[in-house]
N, C-alpha and C positions, 0 to 999 in steps of 0.2 A: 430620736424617733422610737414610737415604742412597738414593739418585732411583733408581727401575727403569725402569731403562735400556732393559731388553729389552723389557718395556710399551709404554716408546714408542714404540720401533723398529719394534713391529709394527702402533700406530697409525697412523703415518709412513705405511708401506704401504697399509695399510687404505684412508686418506682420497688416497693417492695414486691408486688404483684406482679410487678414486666422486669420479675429478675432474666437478667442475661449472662452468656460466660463470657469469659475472655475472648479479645478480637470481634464478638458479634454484635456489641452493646445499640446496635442501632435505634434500638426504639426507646431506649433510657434515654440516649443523646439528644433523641427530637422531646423525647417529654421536660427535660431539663432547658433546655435551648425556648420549647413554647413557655415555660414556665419564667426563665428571664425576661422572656421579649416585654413583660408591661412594665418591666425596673430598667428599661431603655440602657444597657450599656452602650456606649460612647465606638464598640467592634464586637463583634464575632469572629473568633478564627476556626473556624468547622475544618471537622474534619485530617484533626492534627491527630497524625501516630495510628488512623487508623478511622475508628467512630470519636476520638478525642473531641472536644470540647474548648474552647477559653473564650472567657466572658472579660473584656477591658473598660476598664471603669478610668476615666482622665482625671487629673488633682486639676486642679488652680490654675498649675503655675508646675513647668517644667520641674523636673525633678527625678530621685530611686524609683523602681518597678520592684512592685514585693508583688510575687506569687504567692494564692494559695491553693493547694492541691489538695483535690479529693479524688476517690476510685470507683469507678463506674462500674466493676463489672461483679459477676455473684458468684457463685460455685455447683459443682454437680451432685449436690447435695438434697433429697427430695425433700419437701417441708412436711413434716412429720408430726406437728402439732396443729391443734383447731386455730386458725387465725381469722380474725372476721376480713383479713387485708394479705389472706394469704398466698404464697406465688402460684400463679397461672401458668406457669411454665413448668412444662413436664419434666423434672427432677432438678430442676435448678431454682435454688434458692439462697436469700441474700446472708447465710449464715455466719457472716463474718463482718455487716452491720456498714457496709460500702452505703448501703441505703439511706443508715442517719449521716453519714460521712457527708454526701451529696446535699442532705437536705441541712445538715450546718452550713456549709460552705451555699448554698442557695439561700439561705438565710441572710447572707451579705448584702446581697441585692438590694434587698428592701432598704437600710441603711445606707448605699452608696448611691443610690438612688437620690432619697433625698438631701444627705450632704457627701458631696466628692470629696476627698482628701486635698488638705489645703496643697499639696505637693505631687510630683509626681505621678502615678500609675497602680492600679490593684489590678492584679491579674488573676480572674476565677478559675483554676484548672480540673477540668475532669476529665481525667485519664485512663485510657483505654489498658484492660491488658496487667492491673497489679499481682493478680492473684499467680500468674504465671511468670513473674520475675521480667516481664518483658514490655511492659508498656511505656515506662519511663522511656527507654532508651529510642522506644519506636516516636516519641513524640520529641524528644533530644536530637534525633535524626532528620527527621521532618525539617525540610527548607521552611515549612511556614512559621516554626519556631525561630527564627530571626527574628518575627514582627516583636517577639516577645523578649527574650534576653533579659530574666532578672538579674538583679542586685540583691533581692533576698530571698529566700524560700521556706514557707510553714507546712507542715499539715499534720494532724494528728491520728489519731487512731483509739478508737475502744479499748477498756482492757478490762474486760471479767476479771475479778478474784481482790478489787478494788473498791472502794465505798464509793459510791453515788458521786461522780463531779469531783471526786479527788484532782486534783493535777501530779500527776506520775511525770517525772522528766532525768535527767542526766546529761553531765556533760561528756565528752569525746560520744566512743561506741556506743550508741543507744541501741540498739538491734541488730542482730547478728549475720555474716555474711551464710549461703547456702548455695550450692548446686547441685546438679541430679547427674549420675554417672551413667550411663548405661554402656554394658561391655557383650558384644558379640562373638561368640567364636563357633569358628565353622571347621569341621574337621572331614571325616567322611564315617555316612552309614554303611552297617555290614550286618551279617550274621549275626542274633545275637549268640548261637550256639558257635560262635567264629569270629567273638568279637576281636581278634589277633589280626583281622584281615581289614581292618577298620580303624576310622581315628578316632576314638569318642572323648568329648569334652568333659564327659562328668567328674574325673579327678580334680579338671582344673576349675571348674565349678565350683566342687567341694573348697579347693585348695582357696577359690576368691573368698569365698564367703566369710570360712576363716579368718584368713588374710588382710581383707576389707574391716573387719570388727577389731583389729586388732592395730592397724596405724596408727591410730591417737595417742597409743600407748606407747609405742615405741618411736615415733615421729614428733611428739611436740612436747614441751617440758610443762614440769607441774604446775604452772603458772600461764600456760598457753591453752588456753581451752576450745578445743576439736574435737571433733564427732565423727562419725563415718558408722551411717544406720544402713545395713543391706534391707532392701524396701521389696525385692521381689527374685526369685531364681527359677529356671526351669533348663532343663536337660532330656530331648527327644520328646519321642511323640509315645501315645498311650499304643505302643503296637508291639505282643512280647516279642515277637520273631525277627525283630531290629536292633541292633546294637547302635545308640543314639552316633549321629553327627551332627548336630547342633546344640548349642545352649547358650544362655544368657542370664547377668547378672545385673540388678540395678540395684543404686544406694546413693545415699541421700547424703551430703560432707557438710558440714557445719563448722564454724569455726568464729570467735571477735571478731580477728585480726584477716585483713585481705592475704597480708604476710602468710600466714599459716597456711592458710585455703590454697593458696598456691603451691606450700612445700607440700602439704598432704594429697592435694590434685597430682601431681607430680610421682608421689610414689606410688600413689595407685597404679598410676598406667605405667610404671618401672613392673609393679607385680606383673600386671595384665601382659605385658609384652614377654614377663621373661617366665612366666608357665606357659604362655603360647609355644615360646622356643622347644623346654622342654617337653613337652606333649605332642610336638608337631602338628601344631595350629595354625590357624589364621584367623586374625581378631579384626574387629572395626569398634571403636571408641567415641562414643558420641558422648560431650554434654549437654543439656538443658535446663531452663528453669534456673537462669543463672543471676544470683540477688547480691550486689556485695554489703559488704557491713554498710551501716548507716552510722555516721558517724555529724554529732552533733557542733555546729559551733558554740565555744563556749561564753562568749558575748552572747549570742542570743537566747541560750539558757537562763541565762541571768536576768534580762529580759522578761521571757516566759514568766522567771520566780518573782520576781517585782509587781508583774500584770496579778498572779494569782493572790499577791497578798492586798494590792491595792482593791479586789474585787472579793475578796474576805474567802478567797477558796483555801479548803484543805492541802494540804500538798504533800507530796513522798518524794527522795531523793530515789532513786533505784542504786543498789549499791555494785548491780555485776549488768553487763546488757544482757538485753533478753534473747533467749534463743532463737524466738524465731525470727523470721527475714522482712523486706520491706524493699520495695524496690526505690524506694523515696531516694535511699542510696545514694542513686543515680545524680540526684538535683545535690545534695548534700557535697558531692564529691568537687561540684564543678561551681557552687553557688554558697553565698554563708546563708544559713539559715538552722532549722532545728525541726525535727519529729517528737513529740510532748503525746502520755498517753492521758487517757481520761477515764476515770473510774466508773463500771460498767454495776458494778453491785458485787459485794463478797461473795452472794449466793447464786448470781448469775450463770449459766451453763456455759460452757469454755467454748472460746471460737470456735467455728466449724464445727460446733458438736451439732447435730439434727432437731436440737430441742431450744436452739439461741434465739434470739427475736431481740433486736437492738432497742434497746431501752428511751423512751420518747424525751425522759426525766435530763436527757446531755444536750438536748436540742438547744433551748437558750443559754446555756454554760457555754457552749462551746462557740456559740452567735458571739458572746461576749466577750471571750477572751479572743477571739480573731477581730472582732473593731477594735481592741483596745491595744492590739499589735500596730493597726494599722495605723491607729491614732498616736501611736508612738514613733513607729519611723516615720510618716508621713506629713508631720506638722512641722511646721517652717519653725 
């Protein structure tokens, strides 16, 4: 069947304009959801994880469920260039291209529509919640994620800095694990002409910040690659006649390997707890924003590289994963499947930069190589 292109081009738009953030996606979910209803899937599961989404497409003839997931939601990022399709939504915008993500994977439809897979189940997923580390697991959690339970799982993702439709892939770590630290310590205000009468936190502020920049180095070997970026600090209020009692530091930990993320999580809050001691503080220790590595099956990679030569694409091995995170992860950790990137333009602006606008030129590449997966596992 041959894919209307213009269709989607102008969903693209559509869902670009009603960008929403994390947890909110409600009105992307009803414009996706009326946009399936005339490719008649076979169920709807509304309302998985949140504003989630899944669209079930029935094979033939019992058989595997292969998911595929895309990301519903945008960022608080204002849209800063002229768009004739640009977001309606006061500072939120799809800067990180969730928008063609949605409109690939809506592109299935039309094809399953009119042939089902000779076997088995295609599961459409649009999942609430990526950009925050948290939506996988909110839809993972979901009882109505029962109906669904794959056997495989795909999705891909844009990637600026990449030629047009390239296929970017790698076996094991393909994206790398992250979470957000934030540390609290409360001491007590005083004088500041008497700050001796008081407990102030700014030493150990100083001493995290430090501290924090400097575990990777002394915490993982030269072969273990971790990070730990301090992303924000503050110590008292703007008042000179106060000797501060509060402050707080946040930072961002990075790391391949879940392994690492762990040791290095760990001796952070070993520091946090033991300047508290000395300084005579009292801390609270939150994480957030928590992504593990995404870690590829290497069957399905192989896969992926088959699909992309039988379909004459480019292709790049990646040689190290990428730094940044993915909460696909989540589905990777518990399902075989693969995260495959796709070439956004060399000269393209970097995710989340204010000036990105996801490129229209991936829409049918990426329609193609997700039938041509499905046509792979799903034929008897």
């Amino acid at each position: 069947m041959e894919i209307k292109l213009d269709e989607l081009l102008e969903l693209r738009k559509t869902l670009h304009r009603n960008a929403e953030l994390s947890g909110k996606e409600e009105k992307t979910s009803a414009l996706i959801e009326e946009y399936l209803r005339k490719y008649q899937p076979d169920e709807f599961v509304e309302g998985i994880g949140g504003y989630g989404l899944a669209a079930i497409y029935d094979g033939e003839s019992d058989g595997p469920t292969l998911l595929i997931r895309c990301d519903l939601d945008a960022l608080p990022i204002p849209e800063s260039i002229e768009l004739g399709h640009a977001s309606q939504s006061d500072g939120v915008s799809h800067k990180c291209g969730h928008d063609g993500h949605m409109t690939i994977v809506s592109g299935l439809a039309q094809g399953l529509h009119a042939n089902r897979p000779a076997q088995g189940r295609v599961v459409l997923l649009y999942q609430p919640g990526e950009e925050v580390g948290k939506g996988a697991q909110w839809v993972l959690d979901d009882d109505k994620f029962s109906r669904i339970t794959p056997d495989y799982v795909f999705a891909l993702h844009n990637l600026p800095g990449f030629p047009v439709g390239q296929v970017v892939y790698r076996e094991g770590v393909f994206a790398s694990a992250s979470k957000g630290l934030i540390v609290e310590l409360m001491g007590e205000t005083s004088h500041a002409a008497e700050p001796q009468k008081g407990k102030s936190p700014t030493m150990a502020v100083a001493q995290l910040i430090n501290g924090f920049s400097a575990i990777s180095q002394f915490h993982s070997a030269l072969h273990e690659a971790a990070q730990v970026t301090v992303i924000h600090a503050r110590v008292g209020e703007r008042a000179f006649g106060t000797s501060p009692g509060y402050g707080n530091v946040m930072a961002t930990l990075r790391s391949h390997s879940d392994e690492v993320m762990e040791r290095i999580s760990a001796k952070c809050e070993d520091m946090v707890k033991g300047l508290c001691n000395s300084w005579n503080l009292e801390t609270k220790i939150q994480w957030d924003e928590i992504f593990p590595s995404t870690v590829n099956d290497d069957e399905m990679v192989r896969l992926i590289v088959e699909i992309a030569d039988d379909l004459g694409l480019d292709k790049f091995e990646q040689p190290i994963p990428f730094p940044w995170s993915e909460d696909f992860g989540n589905f990777t950790d518990r399902y075989k499947g693969a995260l495959f990137g796709l070439g956004a333009g060399e000269n393209q602006p970097a995710l989340h930069h204010p000036t990105y606008d996801f490129p229209d030129d991936l829409i049918l590449t990426g329609v193609q190589l997700f039938e041509m997966i499905i046509k792979r596992l799903l034929s008897k």
